[in-house]
N, C-alpha and C positions, 0 to 999 in steps of 0.2 A: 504494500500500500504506500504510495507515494504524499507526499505533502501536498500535492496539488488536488486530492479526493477530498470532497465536502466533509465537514465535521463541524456540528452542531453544540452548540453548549443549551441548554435544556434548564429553566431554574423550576423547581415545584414550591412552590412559598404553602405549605399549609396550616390549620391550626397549630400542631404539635411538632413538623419539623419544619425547617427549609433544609431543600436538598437542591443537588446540581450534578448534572449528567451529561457527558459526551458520547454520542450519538455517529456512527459513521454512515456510508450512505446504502448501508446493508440492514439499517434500523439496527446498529446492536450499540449495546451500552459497552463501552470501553473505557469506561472511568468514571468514578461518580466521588461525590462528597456530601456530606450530611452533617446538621447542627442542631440540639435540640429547640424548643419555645414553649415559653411559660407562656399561662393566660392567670388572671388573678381576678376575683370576685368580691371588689370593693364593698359591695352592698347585695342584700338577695334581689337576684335578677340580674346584676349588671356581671358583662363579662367583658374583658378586653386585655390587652395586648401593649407591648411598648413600640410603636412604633419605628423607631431606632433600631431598637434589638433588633426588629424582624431586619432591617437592613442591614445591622453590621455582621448577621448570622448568615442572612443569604450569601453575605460577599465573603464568608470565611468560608461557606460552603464551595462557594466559587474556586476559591484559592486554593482549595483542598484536594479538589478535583482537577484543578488544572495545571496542578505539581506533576500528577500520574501522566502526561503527554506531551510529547516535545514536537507540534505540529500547529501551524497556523489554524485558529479559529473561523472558521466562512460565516457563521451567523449567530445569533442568541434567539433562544424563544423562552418564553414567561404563561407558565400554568398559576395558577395561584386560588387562595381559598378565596369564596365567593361574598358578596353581602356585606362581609364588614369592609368600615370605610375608616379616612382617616380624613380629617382636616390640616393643613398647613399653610404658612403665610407665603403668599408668591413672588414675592422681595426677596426676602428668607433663608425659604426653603423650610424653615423651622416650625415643627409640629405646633398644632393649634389642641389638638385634642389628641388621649392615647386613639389605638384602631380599635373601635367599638364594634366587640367579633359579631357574626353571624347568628351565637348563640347566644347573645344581650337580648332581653326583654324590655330593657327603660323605655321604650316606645310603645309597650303596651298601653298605656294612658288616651294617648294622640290613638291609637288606632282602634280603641275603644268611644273614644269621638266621632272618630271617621262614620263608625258604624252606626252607630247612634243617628245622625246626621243623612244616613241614606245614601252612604256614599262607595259602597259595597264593592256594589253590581259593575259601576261606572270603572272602578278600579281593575276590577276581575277581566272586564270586556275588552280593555286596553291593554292591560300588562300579560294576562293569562295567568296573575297571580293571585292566592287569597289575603285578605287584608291580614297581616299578620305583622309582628313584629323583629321575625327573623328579618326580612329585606330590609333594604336599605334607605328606603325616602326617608322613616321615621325616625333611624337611628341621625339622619343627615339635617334633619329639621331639628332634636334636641340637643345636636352640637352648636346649632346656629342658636339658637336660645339661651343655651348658656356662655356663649360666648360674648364679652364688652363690645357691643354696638356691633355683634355677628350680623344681621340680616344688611345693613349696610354696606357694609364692607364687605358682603360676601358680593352683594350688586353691582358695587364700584369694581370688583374684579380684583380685588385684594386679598380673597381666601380659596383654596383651591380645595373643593369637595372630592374625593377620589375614592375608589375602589384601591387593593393594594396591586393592581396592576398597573393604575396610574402611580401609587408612589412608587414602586419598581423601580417605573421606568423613567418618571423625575428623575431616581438616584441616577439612575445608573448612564440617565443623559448629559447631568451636571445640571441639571433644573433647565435645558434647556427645552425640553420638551411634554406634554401635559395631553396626553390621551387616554382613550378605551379603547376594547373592540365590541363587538354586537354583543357577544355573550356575555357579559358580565354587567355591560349597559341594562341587557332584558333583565338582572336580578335584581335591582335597584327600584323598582314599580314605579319608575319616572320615565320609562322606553315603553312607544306604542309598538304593538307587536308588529300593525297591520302597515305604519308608516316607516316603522325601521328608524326612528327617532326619537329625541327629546320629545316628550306630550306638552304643548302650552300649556291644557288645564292641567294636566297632574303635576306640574312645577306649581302652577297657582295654590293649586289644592292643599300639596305639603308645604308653599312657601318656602321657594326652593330655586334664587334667582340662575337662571342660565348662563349668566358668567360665570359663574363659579364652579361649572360642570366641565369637564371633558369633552372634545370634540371625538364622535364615534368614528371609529377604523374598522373595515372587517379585520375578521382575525388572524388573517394570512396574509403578508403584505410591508413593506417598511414602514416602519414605525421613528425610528432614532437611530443614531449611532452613537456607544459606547463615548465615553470620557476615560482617559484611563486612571485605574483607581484598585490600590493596591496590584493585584498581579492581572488585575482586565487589561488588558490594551486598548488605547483607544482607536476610533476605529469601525469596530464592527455593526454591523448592522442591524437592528433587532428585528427580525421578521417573523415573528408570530405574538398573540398575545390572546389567551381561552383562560375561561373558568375551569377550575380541575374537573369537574366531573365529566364538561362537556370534552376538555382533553381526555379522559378515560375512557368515553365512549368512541370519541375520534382515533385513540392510541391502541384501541383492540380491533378496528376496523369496523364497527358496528355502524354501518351506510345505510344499509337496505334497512324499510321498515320491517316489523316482527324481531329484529333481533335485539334485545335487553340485556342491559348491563347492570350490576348493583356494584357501587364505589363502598367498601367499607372501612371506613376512620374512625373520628372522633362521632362522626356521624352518619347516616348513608344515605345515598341518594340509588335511584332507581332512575334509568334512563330509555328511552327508546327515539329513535331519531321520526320524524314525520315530514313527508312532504310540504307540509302548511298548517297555519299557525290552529291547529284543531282545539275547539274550546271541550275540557274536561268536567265531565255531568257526575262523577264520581270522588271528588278530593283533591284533585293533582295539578299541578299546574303546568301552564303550557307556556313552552320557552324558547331562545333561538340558540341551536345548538351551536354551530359557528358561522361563519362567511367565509368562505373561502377566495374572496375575490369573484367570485361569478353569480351565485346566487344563495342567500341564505338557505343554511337546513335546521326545520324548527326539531323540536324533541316534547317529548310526554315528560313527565318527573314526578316522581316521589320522593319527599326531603322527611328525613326519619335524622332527628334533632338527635337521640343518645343510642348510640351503640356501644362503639368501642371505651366512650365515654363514662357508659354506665358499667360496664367492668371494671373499668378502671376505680370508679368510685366504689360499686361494690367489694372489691378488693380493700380500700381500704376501712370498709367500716368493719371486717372483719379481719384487719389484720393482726398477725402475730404468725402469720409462716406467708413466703414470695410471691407471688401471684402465679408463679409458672410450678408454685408446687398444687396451690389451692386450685388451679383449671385442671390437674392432671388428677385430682381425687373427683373432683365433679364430674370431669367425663366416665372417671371410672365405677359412679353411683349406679347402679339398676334404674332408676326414675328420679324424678326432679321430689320426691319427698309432697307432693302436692303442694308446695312453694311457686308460687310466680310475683314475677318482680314489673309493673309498669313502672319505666323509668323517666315519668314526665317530669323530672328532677329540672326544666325551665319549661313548663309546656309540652305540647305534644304538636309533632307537625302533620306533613299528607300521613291518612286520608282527612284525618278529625276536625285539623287546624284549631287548638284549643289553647289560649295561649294562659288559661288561668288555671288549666288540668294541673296535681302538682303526683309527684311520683307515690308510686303504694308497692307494698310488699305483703301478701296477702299468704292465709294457708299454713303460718306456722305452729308448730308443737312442740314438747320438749325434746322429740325425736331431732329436731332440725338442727344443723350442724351450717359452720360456717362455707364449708362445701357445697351444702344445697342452697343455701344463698348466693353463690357463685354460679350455681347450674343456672338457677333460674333465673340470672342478669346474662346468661350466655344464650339461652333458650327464646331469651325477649327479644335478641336480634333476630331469631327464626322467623318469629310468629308476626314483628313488624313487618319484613320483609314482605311476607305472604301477606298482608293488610294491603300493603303496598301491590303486588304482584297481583292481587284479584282484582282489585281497583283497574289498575292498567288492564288486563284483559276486555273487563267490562265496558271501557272508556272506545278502545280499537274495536272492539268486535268480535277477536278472536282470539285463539288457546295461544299463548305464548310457549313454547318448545322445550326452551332450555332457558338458564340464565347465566351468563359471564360473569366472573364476581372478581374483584382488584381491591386491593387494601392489607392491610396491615392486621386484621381479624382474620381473613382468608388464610393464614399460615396453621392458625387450629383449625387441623382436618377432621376432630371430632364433629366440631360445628358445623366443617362443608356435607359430613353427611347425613347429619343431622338437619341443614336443611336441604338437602335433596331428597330426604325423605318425609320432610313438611312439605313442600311444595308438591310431590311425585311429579319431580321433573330433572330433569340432569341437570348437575351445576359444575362448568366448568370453569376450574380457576387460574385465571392469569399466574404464573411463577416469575415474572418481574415484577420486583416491588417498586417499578418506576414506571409505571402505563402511565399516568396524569404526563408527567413528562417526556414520556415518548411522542405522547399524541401533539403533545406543541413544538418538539422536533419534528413529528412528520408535519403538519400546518408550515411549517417555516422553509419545512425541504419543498412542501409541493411549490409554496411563493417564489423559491428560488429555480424551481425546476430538474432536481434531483430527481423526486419523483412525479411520473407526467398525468397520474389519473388514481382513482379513489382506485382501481383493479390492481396498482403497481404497488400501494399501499395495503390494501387487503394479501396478496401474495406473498409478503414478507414474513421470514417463517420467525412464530411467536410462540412459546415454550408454553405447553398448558398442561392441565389435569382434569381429569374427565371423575368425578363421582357420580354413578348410577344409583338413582330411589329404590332404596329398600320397603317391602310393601308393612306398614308396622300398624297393625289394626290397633292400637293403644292411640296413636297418633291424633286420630279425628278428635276423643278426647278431650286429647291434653290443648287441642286447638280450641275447642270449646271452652274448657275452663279459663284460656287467657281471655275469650271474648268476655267471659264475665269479671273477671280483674281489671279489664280495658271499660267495661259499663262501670264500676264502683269507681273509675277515675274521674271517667267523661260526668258521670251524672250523680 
């Protein structure tokens, strides 16, 4: 392989890590770097992030990774986590507000307003989203409220509202540049689906002036060039920019409709790509998966707030042995002890949209062991899932096949069979734990024209695992009891 063959630097900015990946023009990862990220929970409901950090972690991740290769860099692409946003001065540069995550609730108030007000439908019709306080209008409206003379100043074009793919890529331009792309603009419920733009009312609505927004780019396409800054060179071109999920669905090939994907993190989403912009009669909202320069492709979605999340916390409210000793006694239990855990620990998202649901842990005895409290925060991502996976069938029309699953949960294969045999459907799993970032490598290769068509991209051979449903007549059950742990939350 010669220095003159494309090679991609790939950033994944999510809740819990930033990572960075070098990408050749074979689709394989040949170097990568990783940095952890805190989130901290000032008050119940609020969650956020340091801004900085996330940038001085991305760029160690950077550095990390591109110690491992002694070969000119051809482009940069940027996945990142979606919804939360950050404020900064555009003088500056310097943070206004931390990145008020995804998983913040302080907007619940205002979007309890909304509702109140009849403002619902209007919202849902436009954006394809439910009025909720994960997105982004709300959280973007109480940073301008609490900020000295925000609404002003945010007019006069003095404060820059951004997703963290705009601050990204501020960084990483030297502040000389201030974008989005479609996808991450659609999760902000200030992008009309059907215009492919900023909405005049829904900026009205949230009070939400348009200078202070991002000018939309598709996703594939230049963006900036590099500043150089620590070991980045300057220089290079940033030619891609997607939401991670919608890169996770674009990074497994998932084009054709029928085919579903589940991203599982801190949280998970369920995806499926659609021709146009279909409104969802079932819970799920309708979104733009990317642009590729030619013509948007919208997606279905299911957003499931705690998964990886809620293990994580279940883990420690029974700690006193590792979390990889406590999931290997729970997969080894016979049954979940009639223990189930809803983890609306901020709400509950698709299909319910509840955003005042609060978490329950229901069915214990003095049989139950810190084990079966693990099983059944590991069981709750099954049964979401499927909430999730019925919903989407019923919305299409038709039996979904299989489902592709990527994430950081997908490594316990208890779980992958566990839900392929909730669902009785095959679940095959991604073995790179870098799809988010591949997919905004390929976005960035097809801009560049590495590769020439979504077939040259589908072709690229991608390491999986196939687990087949086991038929387990207990199952139906256990799926019943969550429904009714899932009603003691909702109602």
């Amino acid at each position: 392989m010669t220095n003159n063959t494309p090679l991609i630097l790939a950033i994944d900015e999510g809740t819990s890590n930033a990572k960075a990946v070098l990408v050749n023009e074979l689709g394989q990862v040949i170097a990568r770097g990783s940095r952890p990220l805190s989130i901290s929970h000032p008050r119940t409901g609020f969650s956020e992030q340091d801004p900085l950090l996330i940038w001085q972690n991305t760029l160690a991740a950077i550095e990390e990774c591109l110690a491992q290769v002694d070969r000119p860099i051809t482009a940069l692409a940027i996945s990142n986590q979606r919804e939360s946003v950050v404020a900064w001065d555009r003088h500056t540069g310097e943070p206004l507000s931390p990145c008020i995550s995804w998983q913040c609730r302080r907007s619940t108030a205002l979007c309890t307003q909304l509702h109140e007000q009849g403002h619902e439908a209007l919202i849902l019709e436009k954006t394809g989203l439910a009025l909720d306080p994960m997105f982004s209008a709300g959280k973007l409206r109480w940073i301008l409220d609490n900020l000295d003379n925000g609404h002003a100043r945010a007019a006069a074009g003095d404060i820059c509202l951004g997703t963290v793919d705009s601050w990204l890529l501020w960084k990483l331009s030297g502040g000389q540049v201030f974008a989005t792309d479609h996808s991450n603009a659609a999760r902000t419920q200030l992008f009309n689906l059907h215009t492919c733009a900023w909405d005049p009312e829904l900026l009205d609505l949230f009070a939400i002036p348009l200078a202070a927004l991002a000018p939309i780019q598709p996703s594939a396409g230049f963006f900036a060039e590099t500043v150089a800054v620590g070991s980045l060179p300057a220089g290079i071109p940033v030619m891609s920019m997607i939401g991670d999920s919608h890169a996770a669905l674009y990074g497994q090939g998932g084009f054709a409709p029928g085919l579903v994907k589940a991203t599982l993190g801190t949280g998970s989403s369920l995806m499926t790509p659609m021709s146009g912009p279909i409104a969802s009669t079932h819970g799920l909202s309708t979104t733009l998966a990317w642009h590729d320069g030619g013509k948007p492709t919208f997606g279905m979605e299911g957003n499931i707030v705690h998964t990886g999340a809620a293990v994580q916390w279940a883990s420690r409210l029974v700690a006193g042995e590792s979390l990889d000793a406590l999931t290997e006694q729970a997969a080894q239990l016979p049954d979940n002890g009639g223990v189930y855990f809803v983890p609306a620990l901020s709400g509950l998202g698709a299909p319910h949209w509840k955003a005042d649901a609060r978490g329950l842990i229901c069915g214990l005895t003095e049989a139950t062991s810190g084990a079966h409290i693990l099983r059944a925060s590991l069981e709750s991502i099954g049964y979401q899932i499927r909430d999730v996976f019925e919903a989407m069938q019923q919305d299409i029309g038709s039996p979904l096949k299989e489902l592709w699953v990527d994430g950081g949960a997908t490594r316990n294969r208890w779980l992958m069979q566990f839900l392929a045999n909730l669902l009785q459907r095959p679940v095959v799993r991604s073995l790179s734990p870098e799809v988010s970032a591949l997919g905004a490598a390929h976005l960035a290769g097809r801009a560049l024209g590495v590769w020439s068509d979504d077939e040259a991209l589908v072709q690229l051979e991608r390491q999986r695992e196939r687990f087949e449903p086991v038929n387990d007549p207990a199952m139906a059950g256990r799926y019943e009891a969550w429904k009714k742990a899932l009603a003691r939350t909702l109602y």
